[in-house]
PDB file with one MODEL, atoms N, CA, C and O in Angstrom:
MODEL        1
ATOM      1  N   UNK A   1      97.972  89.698 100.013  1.00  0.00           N
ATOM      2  CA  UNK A   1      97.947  90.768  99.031  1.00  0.00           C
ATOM      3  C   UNK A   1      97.678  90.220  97.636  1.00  0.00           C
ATOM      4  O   UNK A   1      96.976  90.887  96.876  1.00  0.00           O
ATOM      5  N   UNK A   2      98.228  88.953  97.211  1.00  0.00           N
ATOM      6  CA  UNK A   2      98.074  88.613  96.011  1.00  0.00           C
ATOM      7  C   UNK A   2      96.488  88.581  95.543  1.00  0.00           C
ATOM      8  O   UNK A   2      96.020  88.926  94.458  1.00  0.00           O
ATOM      9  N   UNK A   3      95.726  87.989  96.858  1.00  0.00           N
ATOM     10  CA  UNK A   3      94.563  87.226  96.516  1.00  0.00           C
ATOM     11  C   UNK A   3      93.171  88.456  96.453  1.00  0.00           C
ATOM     12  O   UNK A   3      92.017  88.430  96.025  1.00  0.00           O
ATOM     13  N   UNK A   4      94.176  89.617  97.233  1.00  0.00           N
ATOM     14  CA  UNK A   4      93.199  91.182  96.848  1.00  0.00           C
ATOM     15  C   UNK A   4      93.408  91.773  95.189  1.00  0.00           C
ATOM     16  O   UNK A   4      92.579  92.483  94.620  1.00  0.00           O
ATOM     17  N   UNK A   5      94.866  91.242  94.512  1.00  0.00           N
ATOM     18  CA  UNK A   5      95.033  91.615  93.400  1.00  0.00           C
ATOM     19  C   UNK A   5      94.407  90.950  92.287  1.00  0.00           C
ATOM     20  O   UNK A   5      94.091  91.466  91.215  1.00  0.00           O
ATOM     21  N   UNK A   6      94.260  89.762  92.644  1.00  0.00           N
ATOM     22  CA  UNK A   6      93.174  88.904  91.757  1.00  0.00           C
ATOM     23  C   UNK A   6      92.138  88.961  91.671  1.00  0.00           C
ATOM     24  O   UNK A   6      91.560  88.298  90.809  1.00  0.00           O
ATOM     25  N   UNK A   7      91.448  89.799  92.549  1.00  0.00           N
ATOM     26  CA  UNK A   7      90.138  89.835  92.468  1.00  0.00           C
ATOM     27  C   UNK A   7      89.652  90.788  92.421  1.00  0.00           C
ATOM     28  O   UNK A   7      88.421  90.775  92.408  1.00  0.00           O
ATOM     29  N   UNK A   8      90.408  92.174  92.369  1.00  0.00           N
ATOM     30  CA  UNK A   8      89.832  93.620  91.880  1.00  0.00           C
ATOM     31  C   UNK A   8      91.251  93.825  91.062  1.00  0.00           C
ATOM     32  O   UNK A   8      91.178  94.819  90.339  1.00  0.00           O
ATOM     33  N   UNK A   9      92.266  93.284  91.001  1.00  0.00           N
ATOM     34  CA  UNK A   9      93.245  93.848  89.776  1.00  0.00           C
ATOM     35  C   UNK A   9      94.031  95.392  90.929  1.00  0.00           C
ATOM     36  O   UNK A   9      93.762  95.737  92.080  1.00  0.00           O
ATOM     37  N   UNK A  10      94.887  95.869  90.048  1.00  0.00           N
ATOM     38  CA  UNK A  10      95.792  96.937  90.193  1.00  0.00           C
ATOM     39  C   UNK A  10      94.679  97.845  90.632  1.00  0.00           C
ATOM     40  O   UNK A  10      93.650  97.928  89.960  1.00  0.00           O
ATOM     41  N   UNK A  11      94.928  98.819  92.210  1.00  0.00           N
ATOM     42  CA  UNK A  11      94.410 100.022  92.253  1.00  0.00           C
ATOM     43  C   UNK A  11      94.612 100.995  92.417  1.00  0.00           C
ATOM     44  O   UNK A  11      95.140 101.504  93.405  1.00  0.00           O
ATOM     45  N   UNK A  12      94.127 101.610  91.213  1.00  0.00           N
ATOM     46  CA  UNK A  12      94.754 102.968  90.668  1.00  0.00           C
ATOM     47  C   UNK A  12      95.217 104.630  92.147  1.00  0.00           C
ATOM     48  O   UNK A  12      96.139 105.272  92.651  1.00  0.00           O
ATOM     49  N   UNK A  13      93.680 104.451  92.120  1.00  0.00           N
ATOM     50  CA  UNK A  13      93.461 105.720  93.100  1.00  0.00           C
ATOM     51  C   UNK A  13      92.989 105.132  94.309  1.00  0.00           C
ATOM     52  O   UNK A  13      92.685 103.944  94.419  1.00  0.00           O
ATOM     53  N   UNK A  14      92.920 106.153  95.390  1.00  0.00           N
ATOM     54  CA  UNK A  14      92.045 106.022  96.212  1.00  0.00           C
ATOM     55  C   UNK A  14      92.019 106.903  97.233  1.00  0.00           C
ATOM     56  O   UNK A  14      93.146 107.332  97.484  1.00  0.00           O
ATOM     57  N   UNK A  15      91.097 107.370  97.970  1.00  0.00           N
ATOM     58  CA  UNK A  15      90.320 108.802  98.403  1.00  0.00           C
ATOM     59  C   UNK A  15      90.328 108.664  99.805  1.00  0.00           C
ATOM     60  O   UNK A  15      89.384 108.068 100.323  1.00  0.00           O
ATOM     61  N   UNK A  16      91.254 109.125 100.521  1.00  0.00           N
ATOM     62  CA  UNK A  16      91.392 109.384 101.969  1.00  0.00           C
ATOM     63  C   UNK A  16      90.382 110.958 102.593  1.00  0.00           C
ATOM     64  O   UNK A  16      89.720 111.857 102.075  1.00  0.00           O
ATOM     65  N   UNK A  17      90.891 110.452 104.259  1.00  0.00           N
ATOM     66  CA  UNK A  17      90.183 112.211 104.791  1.00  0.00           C
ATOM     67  C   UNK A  17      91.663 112.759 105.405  1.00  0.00           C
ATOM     68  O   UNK A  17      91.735 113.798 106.062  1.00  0.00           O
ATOM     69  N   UNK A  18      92.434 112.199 105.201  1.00  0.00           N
ATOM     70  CA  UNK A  18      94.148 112.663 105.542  1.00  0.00           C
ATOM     71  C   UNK A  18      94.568 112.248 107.291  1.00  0.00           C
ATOM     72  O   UNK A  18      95.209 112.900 108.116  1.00  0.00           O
ATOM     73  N   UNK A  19      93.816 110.725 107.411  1.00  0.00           N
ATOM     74  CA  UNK A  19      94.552 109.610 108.513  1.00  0.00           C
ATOM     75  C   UNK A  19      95.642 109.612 108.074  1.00  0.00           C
ATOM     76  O   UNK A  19      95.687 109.210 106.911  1.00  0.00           O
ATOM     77  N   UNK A  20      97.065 110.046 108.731  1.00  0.00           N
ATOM     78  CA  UNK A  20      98.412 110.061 108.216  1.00  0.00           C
ATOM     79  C   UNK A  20      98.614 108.406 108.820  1.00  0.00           C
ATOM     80  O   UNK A  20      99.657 107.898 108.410  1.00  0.00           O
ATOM     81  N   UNK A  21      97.973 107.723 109.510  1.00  0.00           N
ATOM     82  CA  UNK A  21      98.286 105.950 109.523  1.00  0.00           C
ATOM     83  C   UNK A  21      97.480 105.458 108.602  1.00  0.00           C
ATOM     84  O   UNK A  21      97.697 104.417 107.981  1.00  0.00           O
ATOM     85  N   UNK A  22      96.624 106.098 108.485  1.00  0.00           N
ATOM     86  CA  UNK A  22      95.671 105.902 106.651  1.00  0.00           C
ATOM     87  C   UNK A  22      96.660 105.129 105.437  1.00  0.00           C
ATOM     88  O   UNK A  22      96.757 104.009 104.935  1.00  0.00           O
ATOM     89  N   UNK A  23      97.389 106.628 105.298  1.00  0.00           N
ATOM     90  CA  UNK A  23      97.906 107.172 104.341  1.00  0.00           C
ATOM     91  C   UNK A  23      99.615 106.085 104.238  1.00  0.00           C
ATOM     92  O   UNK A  23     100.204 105.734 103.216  1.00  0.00           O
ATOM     93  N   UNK A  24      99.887 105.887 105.301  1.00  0.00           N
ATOM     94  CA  UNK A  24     100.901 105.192 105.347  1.00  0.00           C
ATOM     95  C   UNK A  24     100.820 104.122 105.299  1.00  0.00           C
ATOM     96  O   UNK A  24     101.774 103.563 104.757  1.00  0.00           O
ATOM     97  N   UNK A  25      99.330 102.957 105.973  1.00  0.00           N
ATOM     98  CA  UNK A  25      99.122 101.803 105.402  1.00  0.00           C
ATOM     99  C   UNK A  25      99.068 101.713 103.598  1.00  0.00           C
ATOM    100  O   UNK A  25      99.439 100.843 102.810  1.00  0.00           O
ATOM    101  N   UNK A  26      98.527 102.832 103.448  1.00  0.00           N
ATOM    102  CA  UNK A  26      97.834 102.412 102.240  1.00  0.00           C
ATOM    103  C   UNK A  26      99.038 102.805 100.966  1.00  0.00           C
ATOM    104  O   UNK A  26      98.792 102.430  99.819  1.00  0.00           O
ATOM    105  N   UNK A  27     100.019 103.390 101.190  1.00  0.00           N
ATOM    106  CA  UNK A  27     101.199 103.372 100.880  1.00  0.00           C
ATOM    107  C   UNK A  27     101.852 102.081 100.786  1.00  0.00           C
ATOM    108  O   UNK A  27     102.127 101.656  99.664  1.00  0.00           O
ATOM    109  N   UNK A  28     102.163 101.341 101.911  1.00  0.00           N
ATOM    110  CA  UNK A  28     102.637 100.120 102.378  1.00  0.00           C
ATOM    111  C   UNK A  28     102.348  98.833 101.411  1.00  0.00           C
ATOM    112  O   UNK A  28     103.059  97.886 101.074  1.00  0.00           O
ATOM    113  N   UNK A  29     101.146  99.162 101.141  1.00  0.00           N
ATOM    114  CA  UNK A  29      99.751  97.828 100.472  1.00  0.00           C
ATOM    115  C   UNK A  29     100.001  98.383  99.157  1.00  0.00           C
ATOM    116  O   UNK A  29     100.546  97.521  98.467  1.00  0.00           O
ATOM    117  N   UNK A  30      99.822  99.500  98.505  1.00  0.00           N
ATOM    118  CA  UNK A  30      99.406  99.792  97.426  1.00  0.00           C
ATOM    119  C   UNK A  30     100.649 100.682  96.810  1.00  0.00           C
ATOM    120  O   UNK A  30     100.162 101.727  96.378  1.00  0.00           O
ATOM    121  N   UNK A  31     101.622 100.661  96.674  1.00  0.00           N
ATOM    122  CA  UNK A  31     103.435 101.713  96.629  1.00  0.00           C
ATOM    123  C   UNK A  31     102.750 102.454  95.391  1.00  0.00           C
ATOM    124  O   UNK A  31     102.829 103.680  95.462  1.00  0.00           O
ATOM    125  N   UNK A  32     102.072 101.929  94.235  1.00  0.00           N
ATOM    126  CA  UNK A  32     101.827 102.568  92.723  1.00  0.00           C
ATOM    127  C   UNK A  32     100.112 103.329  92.967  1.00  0.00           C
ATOM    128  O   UNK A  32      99.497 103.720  91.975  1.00  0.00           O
ATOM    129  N   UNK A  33      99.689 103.416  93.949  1.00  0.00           N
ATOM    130  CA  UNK A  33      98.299 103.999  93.925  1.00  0.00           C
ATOM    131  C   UNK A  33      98.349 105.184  94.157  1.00  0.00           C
ATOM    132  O   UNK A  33      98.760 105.339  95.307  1.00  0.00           O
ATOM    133  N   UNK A  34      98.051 106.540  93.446  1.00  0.00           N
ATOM    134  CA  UNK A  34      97.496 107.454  94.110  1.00  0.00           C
ATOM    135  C   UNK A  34      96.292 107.824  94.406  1.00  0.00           C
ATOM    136  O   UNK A  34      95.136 107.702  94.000  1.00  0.00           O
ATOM    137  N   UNK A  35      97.309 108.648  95.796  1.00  0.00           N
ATOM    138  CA  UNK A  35      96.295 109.032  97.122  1.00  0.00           C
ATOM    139  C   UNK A  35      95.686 110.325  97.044  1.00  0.00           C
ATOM    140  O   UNK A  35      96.275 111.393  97.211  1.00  0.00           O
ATOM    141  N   UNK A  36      94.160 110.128  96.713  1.00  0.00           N
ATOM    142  CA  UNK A  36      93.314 111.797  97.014  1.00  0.00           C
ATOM    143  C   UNK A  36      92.843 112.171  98.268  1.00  0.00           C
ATOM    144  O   UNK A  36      92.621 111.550  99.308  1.00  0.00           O
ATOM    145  N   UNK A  37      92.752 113.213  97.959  1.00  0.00           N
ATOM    146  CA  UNK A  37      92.557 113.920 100.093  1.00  0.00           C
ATOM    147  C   UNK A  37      91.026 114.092  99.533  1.00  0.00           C
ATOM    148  O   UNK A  37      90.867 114.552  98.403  1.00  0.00           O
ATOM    149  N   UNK A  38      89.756 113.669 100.442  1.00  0.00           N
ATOM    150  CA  UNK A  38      88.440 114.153  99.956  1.00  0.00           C
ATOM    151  C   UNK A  38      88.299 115.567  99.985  1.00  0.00           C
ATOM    152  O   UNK A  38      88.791 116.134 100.961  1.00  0.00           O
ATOM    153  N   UNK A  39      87.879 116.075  99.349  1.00  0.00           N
ATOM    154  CA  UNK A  39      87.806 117.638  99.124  1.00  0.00           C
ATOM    155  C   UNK A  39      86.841 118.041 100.222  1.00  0.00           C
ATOM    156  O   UNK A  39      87.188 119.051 100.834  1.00  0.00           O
ATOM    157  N   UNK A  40      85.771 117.506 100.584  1.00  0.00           N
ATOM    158  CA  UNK A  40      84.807 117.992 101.935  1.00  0.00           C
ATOM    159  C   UNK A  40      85.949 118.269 103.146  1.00  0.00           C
ATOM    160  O   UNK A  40      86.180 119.300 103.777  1.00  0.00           O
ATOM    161  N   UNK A  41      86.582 116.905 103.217  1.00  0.00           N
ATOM    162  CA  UNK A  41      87.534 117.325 104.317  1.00  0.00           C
ATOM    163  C   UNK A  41      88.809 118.033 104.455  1.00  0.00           C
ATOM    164  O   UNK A  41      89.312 118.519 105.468  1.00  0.00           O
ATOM    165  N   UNK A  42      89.291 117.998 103.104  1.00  0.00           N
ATOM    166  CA  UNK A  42      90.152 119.433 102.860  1.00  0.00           C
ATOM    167  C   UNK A  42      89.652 120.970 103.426  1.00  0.00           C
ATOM    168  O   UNK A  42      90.357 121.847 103.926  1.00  0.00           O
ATOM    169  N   UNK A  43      88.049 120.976 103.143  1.00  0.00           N
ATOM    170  CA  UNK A  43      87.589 122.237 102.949  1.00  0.00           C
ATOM    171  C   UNK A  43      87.217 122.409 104.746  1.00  0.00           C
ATOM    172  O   UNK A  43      87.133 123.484 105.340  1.00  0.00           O
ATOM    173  N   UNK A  44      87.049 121.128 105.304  1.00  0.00           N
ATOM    174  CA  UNK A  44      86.635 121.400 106.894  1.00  0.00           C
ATOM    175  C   UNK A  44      88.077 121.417 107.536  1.00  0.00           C
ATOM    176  O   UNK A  44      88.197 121.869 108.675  1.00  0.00           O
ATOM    177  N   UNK A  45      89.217 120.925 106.824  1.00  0.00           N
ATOM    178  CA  UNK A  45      90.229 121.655 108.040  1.00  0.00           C
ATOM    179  C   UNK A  45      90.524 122.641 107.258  1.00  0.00           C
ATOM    180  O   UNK A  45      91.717 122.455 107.500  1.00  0.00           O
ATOM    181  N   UNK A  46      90.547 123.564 106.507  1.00  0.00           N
ATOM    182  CA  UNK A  46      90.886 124.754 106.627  1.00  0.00           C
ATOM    183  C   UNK A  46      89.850 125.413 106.793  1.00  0.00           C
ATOM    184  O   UNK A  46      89.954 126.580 106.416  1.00  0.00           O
ATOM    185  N   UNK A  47      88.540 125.022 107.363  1.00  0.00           N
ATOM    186  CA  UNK A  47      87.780 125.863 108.146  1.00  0.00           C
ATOM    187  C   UNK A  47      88.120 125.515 109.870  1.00  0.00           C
ATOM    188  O   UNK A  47      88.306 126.406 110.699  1.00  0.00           O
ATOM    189  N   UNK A  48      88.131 125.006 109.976  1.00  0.00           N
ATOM    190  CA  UNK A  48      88.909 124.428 111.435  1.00  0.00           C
ATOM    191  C   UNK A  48      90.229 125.674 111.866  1.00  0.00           C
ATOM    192  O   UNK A  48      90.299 126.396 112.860  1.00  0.00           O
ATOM    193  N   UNK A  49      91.264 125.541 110.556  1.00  0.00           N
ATOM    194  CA  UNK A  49      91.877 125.836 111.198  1.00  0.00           C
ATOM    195  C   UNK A  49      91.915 127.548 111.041  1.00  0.00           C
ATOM    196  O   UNK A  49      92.987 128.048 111.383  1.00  0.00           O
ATOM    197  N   UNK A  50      91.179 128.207 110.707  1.00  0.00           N
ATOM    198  CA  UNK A  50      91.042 129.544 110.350  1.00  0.00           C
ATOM    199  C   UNK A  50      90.102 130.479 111.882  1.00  0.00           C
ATOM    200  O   UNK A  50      90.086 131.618 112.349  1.00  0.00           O
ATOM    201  N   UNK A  51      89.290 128.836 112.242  1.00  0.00           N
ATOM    202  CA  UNK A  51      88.571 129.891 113.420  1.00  0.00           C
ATOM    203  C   UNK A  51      89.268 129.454 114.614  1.00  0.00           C
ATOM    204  O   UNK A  51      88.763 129.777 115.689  1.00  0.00           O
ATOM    205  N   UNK A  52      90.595 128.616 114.617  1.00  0.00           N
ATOM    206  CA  UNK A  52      91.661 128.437 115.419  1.00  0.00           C
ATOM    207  C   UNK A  52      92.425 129.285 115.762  1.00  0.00           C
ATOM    208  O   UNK A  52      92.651 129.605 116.929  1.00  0.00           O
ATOM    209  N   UNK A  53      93.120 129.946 114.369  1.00  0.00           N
ATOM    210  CA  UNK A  53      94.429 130.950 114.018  1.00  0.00           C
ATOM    211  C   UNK A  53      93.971 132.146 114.623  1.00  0.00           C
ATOM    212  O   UNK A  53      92.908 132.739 114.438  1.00  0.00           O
ATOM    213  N   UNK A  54      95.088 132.470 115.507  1.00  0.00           N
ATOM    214  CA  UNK A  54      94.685 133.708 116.653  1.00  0.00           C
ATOM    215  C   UNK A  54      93.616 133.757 117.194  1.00  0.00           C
ATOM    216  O   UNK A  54      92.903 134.758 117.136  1.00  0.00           O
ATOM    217  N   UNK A  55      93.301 132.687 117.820  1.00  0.00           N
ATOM    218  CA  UNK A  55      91.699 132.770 118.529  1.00  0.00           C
ATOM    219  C   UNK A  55      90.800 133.171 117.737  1.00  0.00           C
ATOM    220  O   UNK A  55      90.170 134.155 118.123  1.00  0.00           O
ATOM    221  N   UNK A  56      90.521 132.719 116.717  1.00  0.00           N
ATOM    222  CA  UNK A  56      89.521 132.895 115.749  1.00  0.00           C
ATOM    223  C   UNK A  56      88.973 134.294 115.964  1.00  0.00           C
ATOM    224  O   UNK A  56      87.962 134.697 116.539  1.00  0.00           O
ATOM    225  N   UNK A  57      90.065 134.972 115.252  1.00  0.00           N
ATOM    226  CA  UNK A  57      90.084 136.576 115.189  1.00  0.00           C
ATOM    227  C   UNK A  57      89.335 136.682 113.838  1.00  0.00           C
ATOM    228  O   UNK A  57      88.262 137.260 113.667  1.00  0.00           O
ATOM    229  N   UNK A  58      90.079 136.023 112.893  1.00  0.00           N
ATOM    230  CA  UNK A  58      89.141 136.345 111.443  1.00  0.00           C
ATOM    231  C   UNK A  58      87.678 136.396 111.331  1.00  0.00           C
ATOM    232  O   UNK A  58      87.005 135.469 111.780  1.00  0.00           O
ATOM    233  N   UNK A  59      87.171 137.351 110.800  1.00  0.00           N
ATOM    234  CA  UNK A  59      85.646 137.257 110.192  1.00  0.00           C
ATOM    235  C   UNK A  59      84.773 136.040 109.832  1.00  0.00           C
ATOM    236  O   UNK A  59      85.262 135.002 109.384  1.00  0.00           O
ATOM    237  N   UNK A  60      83.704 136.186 110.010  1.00  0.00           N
ATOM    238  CA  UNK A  60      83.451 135.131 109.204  1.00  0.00           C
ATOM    239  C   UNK A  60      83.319 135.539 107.797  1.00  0.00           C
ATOM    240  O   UNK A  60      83.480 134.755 106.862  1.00  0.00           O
ATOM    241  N   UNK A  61      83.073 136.570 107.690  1.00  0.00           N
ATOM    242  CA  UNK A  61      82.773 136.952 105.936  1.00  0.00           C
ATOM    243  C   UNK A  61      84.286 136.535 105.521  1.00  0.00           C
ATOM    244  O   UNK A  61      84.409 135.865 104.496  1.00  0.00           O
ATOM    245  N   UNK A  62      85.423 136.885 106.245  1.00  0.00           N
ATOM    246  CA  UNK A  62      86.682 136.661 105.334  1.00  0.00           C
ATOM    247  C   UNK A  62      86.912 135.400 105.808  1.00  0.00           C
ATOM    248  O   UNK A  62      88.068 134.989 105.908  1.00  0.00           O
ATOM    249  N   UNK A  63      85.852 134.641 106.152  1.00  0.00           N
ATOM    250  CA  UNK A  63      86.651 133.402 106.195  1.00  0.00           C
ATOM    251  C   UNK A  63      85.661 132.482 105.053  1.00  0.00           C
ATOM    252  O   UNK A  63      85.948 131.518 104.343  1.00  0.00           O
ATOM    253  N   UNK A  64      84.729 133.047 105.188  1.00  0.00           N
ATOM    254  CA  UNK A  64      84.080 132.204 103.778  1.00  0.00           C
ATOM    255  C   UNK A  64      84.521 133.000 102.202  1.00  0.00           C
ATOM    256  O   UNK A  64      84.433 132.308 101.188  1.00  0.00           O
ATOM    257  N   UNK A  65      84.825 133.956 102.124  1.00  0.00           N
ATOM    258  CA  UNK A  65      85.894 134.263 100.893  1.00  0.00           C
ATOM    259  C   UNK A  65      86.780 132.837 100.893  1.00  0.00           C
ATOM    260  O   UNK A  65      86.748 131.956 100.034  1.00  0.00           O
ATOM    261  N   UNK A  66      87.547 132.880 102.071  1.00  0.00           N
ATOM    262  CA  UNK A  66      88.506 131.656 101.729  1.00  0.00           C
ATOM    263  C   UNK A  66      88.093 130.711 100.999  1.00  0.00           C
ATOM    264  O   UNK A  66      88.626 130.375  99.941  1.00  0.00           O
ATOM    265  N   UNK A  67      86.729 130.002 101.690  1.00  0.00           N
ATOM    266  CA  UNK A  67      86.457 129.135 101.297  1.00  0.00           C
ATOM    267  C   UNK A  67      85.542 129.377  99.851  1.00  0.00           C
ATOM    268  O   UNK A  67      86.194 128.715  99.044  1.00  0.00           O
ATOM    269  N   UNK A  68      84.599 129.860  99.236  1.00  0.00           N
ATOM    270  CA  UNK A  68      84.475 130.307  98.028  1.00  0.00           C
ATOM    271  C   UNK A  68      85.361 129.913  97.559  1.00  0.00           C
ATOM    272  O   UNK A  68      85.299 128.755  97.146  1.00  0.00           O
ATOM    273  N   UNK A  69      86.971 130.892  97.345  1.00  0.00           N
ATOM    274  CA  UNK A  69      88.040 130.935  96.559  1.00  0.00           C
ATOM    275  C   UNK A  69      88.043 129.713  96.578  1.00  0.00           C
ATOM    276  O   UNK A  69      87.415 129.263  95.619  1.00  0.00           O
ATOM    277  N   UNK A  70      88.627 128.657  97.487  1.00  0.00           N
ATOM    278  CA  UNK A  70      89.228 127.789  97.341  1.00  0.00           C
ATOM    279  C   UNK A  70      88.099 126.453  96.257  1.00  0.00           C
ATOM    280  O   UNK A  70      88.591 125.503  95.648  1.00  0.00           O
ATOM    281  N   UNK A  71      86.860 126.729  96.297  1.00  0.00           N
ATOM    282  CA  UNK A  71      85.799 126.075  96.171  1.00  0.00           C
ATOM    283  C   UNK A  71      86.159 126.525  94.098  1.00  0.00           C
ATOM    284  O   UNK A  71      86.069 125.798  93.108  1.00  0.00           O
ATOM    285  N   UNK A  72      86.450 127.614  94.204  1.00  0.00           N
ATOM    286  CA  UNK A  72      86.383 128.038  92.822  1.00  0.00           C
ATOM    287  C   UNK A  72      87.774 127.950  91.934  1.00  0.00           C
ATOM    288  O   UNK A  72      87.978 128.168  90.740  1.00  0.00           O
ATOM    289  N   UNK A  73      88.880 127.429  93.298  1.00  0.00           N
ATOM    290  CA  UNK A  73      89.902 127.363  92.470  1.00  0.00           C
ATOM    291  C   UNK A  73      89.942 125.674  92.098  1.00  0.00           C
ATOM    292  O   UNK A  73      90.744 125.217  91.284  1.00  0.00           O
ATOM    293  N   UNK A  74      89.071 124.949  92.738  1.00  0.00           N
ATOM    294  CA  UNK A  74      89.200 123.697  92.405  1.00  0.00           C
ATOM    295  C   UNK A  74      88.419 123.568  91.013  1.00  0.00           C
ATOM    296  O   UNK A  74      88.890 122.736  90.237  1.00  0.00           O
ATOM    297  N   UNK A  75      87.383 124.221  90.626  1.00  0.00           N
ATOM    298  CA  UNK A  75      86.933 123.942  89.172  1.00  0.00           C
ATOM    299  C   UNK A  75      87.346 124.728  88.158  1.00  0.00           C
ATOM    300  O   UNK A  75      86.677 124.923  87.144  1.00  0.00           O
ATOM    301  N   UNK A  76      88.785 125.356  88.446  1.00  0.00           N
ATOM    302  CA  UNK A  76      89.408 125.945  87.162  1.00  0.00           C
ATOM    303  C   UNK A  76      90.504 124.762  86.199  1.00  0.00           C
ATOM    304  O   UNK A  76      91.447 124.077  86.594  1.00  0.00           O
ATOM    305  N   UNK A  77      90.095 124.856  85.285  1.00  0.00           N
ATOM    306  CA  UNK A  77      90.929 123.455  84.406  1.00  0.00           C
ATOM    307  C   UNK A  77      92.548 123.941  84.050  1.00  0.00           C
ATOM    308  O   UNK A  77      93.182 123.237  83.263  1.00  0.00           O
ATOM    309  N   UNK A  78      93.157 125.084  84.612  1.00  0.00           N
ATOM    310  CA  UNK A  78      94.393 125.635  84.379  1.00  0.00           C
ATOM    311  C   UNK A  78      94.726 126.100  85.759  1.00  0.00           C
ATOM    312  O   UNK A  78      95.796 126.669  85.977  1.00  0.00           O
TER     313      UNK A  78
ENDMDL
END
């Protein structure tokens, strides 16, 4: 570990797809880094899990609202 810190220094962030053994190595290695979930794959499991929920009863029109919204709540600065 030392000889990874010497040679890129302290790391700050870093950008998972939400491997929960991912997430827990990289916990382990890195205790002061935060962890981002990639937003593509945020946005594919809650499309995943929407045409899952009740046998993918929902629409597709109301299921891309979801996703819109969610697409539009990520570029609000408040």
């Amino acid at each position: 570990m030392d000889i990874w810190t010497n040679i890129i220094g302290d790391i700050m962030s870093i950008m998972i797809d939400r491997d929960l053994k991912e997430l827990n190595a990289i916990r382990r290695v890195f205790p002061t880094a935060k962890v981002l979930l990639c937003w593509f794959h945020v946005l594919q499991a809650v499309h995943r899990w929407m045409v899952k929920r009740d046998g993918g009863n929902l629409p597709v029109n109301q299921r891309n609202l979801v996703i819109q919204a969610m697409v539009a709540m990520k570029s609000c600065l408040t």
